[in-house]
N, C-alpha and C positions, 0 to 999 in steps of 0.2 A: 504494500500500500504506500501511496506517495506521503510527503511530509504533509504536504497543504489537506492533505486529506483526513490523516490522524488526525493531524490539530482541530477539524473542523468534525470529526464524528468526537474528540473528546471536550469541546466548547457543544453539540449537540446534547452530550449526554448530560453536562452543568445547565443546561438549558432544560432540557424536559424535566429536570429533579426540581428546578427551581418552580415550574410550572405543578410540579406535584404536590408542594406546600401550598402554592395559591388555592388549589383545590382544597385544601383541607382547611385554610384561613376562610373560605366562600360559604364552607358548614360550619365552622365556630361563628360566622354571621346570620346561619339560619336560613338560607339556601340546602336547597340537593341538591346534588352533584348525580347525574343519571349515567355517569363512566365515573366510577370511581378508582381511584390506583391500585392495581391488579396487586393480592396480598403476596404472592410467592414472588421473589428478589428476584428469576429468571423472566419473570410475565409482564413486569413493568415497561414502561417505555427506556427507563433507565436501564434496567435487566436487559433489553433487548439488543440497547447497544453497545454497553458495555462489554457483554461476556459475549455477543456477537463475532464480535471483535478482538474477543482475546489473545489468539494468534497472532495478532497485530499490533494489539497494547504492548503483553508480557515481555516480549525482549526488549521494547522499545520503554517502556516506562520501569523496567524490572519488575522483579518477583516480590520483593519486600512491599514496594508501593501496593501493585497490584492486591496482595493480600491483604493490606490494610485498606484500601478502600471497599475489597471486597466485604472485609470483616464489619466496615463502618456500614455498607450498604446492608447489608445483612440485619445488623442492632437497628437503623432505622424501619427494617421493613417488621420486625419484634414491636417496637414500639408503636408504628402504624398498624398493627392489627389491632390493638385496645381501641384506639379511635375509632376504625372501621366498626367494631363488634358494637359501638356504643349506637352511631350515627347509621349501619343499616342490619344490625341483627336485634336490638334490643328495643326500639320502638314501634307504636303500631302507627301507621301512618292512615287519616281519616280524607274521605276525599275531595275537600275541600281545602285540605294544605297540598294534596296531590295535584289537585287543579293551579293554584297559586302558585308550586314551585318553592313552597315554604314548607319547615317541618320543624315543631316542636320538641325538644325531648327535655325530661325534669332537672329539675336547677342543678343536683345533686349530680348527674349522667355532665350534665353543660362543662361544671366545675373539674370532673375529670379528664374530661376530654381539653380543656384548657391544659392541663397538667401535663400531660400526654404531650399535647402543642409545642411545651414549652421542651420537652426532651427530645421532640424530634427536631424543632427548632437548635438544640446545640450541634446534633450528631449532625445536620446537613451543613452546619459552619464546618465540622471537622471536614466533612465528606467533602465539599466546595474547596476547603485548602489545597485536601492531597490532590482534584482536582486542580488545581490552581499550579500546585505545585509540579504535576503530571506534564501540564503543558508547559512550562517552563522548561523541562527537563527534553522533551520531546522538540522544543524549537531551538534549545542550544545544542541538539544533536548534527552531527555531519548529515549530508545530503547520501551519502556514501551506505548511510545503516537504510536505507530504506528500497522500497523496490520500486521498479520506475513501470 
């Protein structure tokens, strides 16, 4: 894979994660989300391009990165299932928040799922560095490690 190409599927893949928090900030506002973020770490849009990809990441970003992002992407999609179980397995939805696009759930479900927020809010700062850092690593590489 060429360089301009990694860089652009690994700012892709910082893209769609960031895009997957918005989704979940859209339901601590009291929205549904009718595509919510797929629970297994392979299924997700980030899952899909990340580990798609891994042939092409692993030598290029190393093994150590790669396994810590993996590990980080992993503990996010842990902590994204409490959210997910609270927001579409644990309430009933009446159908006139169906119609509206709006869904309640009790103050006490709201207040964990805030909590939850806030932990997956750290793990994607850590996830966005090694990200950050990936691509740094990958644009100060020789033109020479890559395949044309």
């Amino acid at each position: 894979m060429q360089k301009a190409i990694v860089l652009k599927e690994l700012e892709n893949a910082k893209k769609v994660h960031i895009e997957q928090m918005e989704k979940i900030e859209l339901l601590l506002e009291g929205y549904f989300i009718t595509e919510p973020t797929e629970l297994a770490k392979t299924d997700c849009e980030f899952g899909r391009l990340f580990y798609g990809n891994k042939e092409d990441f692993l030598p290029l970003i190393g093994a150590q990165f790669f396994q810590k992002i993996d590990l980080l992407h992993e503990k996010w999609h842990d902590e994204y299932a409490h959210v997910y179980e609270i927001f579409y397995k644990v309430r009933k939805q009446g159908l006139f928040s169906k119609l509206r696009g709006t869904h309640k759930i009790k103050q006490i479900e709201y207040e964990k799922a805030k909590m939850y927020f806030t932990r997956l809010d750290k793990t994607t700062t850590q996830l966005l560095r090694m990200l950050d850092i990936s691509i740094r690593r990958v644009s100060s590489l020789s033109d020479a490690k890559f395949k044309n």
